[in-house]
PDB file with one MODEL, atoms N, CA, C and O in Angstrom:
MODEL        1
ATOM      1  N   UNK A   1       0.841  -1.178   0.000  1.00  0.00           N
ATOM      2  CA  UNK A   1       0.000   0.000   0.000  1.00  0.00           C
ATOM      3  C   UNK A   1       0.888   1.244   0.000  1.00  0.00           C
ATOM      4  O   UNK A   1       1.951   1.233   0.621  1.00  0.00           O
ATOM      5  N   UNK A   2       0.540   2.152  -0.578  1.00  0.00           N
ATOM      6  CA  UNK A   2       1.070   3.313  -0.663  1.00  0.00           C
ATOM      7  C   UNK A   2       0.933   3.994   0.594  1.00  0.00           C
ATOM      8  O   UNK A   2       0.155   3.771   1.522  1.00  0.00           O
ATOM      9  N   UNK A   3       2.230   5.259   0.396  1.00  0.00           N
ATOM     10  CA  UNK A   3       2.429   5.971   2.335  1.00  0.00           C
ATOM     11  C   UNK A   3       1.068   7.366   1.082  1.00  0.00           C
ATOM     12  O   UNK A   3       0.649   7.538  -0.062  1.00  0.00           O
ATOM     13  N   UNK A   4       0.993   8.045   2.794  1.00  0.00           N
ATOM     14  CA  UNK A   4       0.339   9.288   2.437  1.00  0.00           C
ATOM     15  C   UNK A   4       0.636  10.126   1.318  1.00  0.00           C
ATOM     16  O   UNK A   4      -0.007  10.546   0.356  1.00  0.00           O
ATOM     17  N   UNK A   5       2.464  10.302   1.973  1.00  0.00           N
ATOM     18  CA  UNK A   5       3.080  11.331   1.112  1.00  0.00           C
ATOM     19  C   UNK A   5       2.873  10.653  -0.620  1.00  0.00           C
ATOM     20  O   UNK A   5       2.713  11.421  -1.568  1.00  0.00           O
ATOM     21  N   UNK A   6       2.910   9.205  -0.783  1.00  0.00           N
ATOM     22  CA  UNK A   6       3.214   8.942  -2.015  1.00  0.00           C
ATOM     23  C   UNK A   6       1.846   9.195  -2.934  1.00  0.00           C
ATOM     24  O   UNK A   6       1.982   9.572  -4.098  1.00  0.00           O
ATOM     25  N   UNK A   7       0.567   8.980  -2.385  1.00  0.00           N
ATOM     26  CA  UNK A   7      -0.635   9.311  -2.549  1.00  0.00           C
ATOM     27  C   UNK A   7      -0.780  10.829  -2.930  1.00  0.00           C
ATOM     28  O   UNK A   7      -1.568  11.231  -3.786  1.00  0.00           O
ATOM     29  N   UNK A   8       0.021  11.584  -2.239  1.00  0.00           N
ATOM     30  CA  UNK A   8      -0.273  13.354  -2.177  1.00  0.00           C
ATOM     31  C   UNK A   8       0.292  13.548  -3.580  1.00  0.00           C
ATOM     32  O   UNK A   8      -0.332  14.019  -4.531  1.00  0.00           O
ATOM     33  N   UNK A   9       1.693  13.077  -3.585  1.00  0.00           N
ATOM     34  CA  UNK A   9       2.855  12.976  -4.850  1.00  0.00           C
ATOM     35  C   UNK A   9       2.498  12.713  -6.104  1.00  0.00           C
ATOM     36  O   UNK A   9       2.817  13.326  -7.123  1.00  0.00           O
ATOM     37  N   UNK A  10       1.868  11.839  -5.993  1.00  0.00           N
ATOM     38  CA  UNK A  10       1.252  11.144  -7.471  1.00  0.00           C
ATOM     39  C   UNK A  10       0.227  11.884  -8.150  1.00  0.00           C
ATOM     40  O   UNK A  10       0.263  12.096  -9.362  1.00  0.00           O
ATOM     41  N   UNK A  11      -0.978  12.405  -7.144  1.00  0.00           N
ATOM     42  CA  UNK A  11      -1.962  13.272  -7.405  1.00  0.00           C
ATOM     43  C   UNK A  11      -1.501  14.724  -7.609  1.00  0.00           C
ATOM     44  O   UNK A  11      -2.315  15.402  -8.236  1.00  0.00           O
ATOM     45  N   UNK A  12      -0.463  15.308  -7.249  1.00  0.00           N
ATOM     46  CA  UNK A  12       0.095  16.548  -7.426  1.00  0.00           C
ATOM     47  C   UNK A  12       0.836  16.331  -9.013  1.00  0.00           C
ATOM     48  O   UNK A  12       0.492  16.943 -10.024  1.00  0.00           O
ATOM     49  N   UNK A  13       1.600  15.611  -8.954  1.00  0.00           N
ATOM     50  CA  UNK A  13       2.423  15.098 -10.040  1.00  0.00           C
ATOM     51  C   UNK A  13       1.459  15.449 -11.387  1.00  0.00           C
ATOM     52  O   UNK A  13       1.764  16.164 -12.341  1.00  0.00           O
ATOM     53  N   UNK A  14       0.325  14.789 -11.178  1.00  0.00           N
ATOM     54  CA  UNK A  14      -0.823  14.310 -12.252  1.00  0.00           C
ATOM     55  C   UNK A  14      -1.071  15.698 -12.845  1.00  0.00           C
ATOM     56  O   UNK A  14      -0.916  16.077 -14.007  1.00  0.00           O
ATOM     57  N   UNK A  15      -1.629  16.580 -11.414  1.00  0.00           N
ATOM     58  CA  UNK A  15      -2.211  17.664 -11.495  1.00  0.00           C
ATOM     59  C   UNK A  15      -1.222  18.716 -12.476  1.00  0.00           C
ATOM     60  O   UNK A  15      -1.714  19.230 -13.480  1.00  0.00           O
ATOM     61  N   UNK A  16      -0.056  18.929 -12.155  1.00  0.00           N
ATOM     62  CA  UNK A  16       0.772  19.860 -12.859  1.00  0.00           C
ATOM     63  C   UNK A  16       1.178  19.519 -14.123  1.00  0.00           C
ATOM     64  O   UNK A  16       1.688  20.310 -14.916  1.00  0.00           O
ATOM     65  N   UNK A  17       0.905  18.047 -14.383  1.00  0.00           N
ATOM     66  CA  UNK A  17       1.274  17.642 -15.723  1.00  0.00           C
ATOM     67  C   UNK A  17       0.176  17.630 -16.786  1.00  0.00           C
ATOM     68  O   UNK A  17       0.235  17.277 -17.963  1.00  0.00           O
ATOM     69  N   UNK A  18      -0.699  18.042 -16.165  1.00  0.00           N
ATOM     70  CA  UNK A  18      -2.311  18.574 -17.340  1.00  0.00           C
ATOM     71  C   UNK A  18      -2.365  19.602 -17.241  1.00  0.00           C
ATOM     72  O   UNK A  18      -2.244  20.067 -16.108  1.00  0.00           O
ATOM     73  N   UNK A  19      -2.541  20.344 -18.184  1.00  0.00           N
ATOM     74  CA  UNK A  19      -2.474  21.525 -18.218  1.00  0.00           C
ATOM     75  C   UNK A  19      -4.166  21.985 -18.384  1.00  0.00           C
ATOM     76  O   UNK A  19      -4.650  23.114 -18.471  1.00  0.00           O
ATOM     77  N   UNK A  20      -4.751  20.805 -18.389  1.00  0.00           N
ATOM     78  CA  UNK A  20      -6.975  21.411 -17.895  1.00  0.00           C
ATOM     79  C   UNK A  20      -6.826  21.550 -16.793  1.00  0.00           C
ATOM     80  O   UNK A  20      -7.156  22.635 -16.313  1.00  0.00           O
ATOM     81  N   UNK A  21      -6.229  20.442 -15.870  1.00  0.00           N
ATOM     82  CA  UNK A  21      -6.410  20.979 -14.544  1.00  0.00           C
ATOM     83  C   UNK A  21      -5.774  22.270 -13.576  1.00  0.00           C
ATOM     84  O   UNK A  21      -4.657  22.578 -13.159  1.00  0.00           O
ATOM     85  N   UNK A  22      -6.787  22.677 -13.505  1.00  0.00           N
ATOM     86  CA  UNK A  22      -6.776  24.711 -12.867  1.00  0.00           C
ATOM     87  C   UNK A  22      -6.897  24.101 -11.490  1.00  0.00           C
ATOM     88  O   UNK A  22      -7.318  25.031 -10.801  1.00  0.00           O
ATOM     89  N   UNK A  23      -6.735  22.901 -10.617  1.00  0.00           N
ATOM     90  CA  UNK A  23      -6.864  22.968  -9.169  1.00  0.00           C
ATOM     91  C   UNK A  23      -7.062  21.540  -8.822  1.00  0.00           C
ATOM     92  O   UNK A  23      -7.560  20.641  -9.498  1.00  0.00           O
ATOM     93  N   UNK A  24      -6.440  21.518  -7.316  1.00  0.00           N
ATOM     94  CA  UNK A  24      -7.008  20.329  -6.995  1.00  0.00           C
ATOM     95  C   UNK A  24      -6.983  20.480  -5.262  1.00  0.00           C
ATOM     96  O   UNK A  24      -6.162  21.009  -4.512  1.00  0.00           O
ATOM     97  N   UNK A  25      -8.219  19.793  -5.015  1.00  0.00           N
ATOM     98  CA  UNK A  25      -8.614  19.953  -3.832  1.00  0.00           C
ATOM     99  C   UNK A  25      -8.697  18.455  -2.832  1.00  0.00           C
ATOM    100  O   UNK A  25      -9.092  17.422  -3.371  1.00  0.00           O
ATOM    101  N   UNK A  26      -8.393  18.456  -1.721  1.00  0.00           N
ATOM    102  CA  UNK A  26      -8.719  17.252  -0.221  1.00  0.00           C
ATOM    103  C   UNK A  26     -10.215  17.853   0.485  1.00  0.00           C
ATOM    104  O   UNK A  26     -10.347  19.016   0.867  1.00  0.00           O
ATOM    105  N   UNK A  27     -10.843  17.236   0.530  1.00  0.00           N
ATOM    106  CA  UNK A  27     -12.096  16.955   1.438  1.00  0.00           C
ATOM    107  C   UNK A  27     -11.727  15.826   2.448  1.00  0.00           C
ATOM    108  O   UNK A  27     -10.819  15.027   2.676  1.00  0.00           O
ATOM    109  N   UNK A  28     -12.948  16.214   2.925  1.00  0.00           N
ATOM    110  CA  UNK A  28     -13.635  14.637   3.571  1.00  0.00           C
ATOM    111  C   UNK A  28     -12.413  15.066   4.918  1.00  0.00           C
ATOM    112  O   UNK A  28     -11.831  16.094   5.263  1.00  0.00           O
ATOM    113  N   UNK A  29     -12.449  13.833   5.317  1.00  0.00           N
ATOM    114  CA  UNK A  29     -12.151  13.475   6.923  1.00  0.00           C
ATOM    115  C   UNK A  29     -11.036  13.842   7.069  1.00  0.00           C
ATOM    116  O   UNK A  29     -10.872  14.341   8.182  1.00  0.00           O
ATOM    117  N   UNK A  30      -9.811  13.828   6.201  1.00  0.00           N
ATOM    118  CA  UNK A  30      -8.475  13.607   6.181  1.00  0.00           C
ATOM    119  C   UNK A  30      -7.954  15.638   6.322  1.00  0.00           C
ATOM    120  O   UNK A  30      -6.788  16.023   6.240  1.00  0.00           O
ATOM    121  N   UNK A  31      -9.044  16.474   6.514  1.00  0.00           N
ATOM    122  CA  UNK A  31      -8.689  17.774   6.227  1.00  0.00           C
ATOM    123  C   UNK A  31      -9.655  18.406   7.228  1.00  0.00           C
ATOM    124  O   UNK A  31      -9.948  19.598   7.143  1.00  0.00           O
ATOM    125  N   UNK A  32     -10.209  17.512   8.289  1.00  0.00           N
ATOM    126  CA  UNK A  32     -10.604  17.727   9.775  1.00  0.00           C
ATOM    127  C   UNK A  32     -10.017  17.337  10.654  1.00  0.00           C
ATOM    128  O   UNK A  32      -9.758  16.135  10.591  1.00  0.00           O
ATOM    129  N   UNK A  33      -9.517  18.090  11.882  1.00  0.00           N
ATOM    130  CA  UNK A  33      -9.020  18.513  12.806  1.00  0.00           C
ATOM    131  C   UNK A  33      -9.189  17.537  13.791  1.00  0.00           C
ATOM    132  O   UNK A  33      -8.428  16.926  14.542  1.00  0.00           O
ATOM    133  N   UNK A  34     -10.556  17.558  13.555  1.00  0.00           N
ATOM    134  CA  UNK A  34     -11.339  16.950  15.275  1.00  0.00           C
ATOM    135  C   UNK A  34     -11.602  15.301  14.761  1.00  0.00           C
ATOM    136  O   UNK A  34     -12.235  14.555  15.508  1.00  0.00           O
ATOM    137  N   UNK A  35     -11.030  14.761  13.338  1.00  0.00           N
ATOM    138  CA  UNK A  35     -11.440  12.877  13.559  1.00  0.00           C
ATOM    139  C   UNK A  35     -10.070  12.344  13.348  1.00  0.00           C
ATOM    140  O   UNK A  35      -9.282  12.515  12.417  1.00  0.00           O
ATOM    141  N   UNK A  36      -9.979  11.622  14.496  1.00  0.00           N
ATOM    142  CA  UNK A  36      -8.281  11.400  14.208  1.00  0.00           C
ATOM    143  C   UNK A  36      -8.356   9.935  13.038  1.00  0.00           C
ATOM    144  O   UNK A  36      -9.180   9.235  12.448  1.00  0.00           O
ATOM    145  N   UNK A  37      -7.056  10.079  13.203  1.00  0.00           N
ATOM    146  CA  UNK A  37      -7.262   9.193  11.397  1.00  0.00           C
ATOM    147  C   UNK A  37      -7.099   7.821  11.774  1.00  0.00           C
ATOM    148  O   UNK A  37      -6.441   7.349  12.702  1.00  0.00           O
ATOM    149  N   UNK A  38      -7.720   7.323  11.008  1.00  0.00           N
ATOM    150  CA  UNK A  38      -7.667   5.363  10.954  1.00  0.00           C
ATOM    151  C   UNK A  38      -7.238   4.888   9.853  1.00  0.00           C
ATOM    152  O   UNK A  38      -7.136   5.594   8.850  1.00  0.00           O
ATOM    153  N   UNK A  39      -6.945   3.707   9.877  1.00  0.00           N
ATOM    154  CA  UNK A  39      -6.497   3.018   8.482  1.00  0.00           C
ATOM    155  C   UNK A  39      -7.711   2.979   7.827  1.00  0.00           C
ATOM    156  O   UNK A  39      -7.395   2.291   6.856  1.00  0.00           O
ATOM    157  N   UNK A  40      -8.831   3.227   7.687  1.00  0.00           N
ATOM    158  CA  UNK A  40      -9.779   3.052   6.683  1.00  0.00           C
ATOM    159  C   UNK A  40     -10.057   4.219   6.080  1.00  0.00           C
ATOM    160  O   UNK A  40     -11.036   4.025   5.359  1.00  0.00           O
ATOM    161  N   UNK A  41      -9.602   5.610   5.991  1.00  0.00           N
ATOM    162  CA  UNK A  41      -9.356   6.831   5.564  1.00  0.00           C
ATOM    163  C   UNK A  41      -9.383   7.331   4.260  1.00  0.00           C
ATOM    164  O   UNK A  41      -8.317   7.729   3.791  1.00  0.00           O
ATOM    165  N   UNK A  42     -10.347   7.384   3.619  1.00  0.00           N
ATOM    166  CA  UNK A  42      -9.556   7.128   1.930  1.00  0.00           C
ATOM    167  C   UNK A  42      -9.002   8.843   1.701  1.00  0.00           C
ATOM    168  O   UNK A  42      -8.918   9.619   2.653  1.00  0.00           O
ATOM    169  N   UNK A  43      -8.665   9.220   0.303  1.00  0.00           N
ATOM    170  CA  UNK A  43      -8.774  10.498  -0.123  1.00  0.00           C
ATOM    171  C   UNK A  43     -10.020  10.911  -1.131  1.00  0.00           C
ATOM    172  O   UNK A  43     -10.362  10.320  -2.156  1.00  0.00           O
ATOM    173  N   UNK A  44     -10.643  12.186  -0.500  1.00  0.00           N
ATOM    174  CA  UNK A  44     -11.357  12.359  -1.221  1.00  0.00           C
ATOM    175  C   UNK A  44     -10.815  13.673  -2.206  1.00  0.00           C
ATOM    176  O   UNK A  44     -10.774  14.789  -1.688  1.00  0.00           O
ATOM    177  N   UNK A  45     -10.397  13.491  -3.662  1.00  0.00           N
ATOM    178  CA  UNK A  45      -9.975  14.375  -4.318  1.00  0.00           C
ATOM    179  C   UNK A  45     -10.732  14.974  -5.161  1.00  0.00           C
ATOM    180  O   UNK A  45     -11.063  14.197  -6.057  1.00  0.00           O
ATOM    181  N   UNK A  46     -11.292  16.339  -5.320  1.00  0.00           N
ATOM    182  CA  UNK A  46     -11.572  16.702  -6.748  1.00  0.00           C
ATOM    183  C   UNK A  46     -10.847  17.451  -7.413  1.00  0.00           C
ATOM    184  O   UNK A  46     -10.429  18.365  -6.703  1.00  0.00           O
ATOM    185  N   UNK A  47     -10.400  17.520  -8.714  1.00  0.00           N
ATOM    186  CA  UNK A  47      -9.820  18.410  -9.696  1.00  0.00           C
ATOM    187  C   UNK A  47     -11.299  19.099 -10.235  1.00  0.00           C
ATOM    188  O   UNK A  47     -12.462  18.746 -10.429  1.00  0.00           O
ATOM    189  N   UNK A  48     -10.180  20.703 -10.376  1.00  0.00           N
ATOM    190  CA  UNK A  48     -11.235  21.475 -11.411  1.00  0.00           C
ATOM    191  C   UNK A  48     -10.421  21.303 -12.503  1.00  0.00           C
ATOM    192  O   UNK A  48      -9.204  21.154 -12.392  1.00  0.00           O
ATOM    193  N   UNK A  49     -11.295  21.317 -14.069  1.00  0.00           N
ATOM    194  CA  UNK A  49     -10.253  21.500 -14.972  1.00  0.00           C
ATOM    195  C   UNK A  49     -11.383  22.207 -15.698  1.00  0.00           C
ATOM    196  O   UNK A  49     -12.510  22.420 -15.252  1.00  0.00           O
ATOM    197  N   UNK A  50     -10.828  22.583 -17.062  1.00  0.00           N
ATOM    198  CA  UNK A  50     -11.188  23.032 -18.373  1.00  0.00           C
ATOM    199  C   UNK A  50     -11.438  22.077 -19.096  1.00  0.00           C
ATOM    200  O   UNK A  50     -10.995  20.951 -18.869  1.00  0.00           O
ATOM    201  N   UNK A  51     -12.100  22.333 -19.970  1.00  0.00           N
ATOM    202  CA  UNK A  51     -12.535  20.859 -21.504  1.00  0.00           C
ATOM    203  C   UNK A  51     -12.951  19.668 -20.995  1.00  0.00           C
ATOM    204  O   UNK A  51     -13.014  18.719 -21.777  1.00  0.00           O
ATOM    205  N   UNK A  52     -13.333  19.468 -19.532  1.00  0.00           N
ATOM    206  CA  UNK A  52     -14.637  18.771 -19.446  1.00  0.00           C
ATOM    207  C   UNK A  52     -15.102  17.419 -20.387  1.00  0.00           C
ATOM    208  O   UNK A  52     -15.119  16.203 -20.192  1.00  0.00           O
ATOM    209  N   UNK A  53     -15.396  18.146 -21.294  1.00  0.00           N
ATOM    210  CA  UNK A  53     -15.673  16.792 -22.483  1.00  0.00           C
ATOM    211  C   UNK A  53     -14.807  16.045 -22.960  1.00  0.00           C
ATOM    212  O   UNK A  53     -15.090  14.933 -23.407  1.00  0.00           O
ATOM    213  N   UNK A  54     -13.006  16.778 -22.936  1.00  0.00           N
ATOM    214  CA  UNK A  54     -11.757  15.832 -23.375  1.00  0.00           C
ATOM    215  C   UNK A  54     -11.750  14.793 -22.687  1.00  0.00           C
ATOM    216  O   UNK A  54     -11.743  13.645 -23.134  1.00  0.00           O
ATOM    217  N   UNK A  55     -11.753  15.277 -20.994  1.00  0.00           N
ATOM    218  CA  UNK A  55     -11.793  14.336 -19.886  1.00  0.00           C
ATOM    219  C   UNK A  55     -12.419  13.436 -19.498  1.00  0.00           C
ATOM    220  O   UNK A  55     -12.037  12.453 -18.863  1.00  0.00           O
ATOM    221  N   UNK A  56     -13.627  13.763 -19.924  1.00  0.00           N
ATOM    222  CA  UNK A  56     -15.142  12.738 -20.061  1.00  0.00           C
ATOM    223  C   UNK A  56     -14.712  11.571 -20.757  1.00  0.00           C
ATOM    224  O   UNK A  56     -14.598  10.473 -20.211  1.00  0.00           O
ATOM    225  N   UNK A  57     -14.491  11.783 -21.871  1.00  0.00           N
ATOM    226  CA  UNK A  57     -14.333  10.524 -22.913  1.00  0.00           C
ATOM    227  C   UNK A  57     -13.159   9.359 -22.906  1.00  0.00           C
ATOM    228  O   UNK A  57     -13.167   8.469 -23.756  1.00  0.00           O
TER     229      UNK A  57
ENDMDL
END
């Protein structure tokens, strides 16, 4: 299984190497304070991008 950092890495990596994607964001549990973390934790990621429909298909 992959560490955190390598999870963060890969998704950053991704992000700067498309040039649709204008952003990328952490939700969910892993970006609250008050639930301490467990191994069942996933990431919840969304990218914003441009062209939509490239990405779709």
């Amino acid at each position: 299984m992959r560490s955190e950092k390598e999870v963060y890495d890969i998704v950053l990596n991704f992000a700067k190497t498309d040039k649709r994607i204008r952003m990328v964001t952490l939700e969910g549990s892993r970006t609250n304070t008050n639930i301490p973390p467990d191994d069942f934790q996933d990431f919840d990621i969304t990218f914003f991008c441009y062209g939509y429909g490239q990405l779709h298909k």
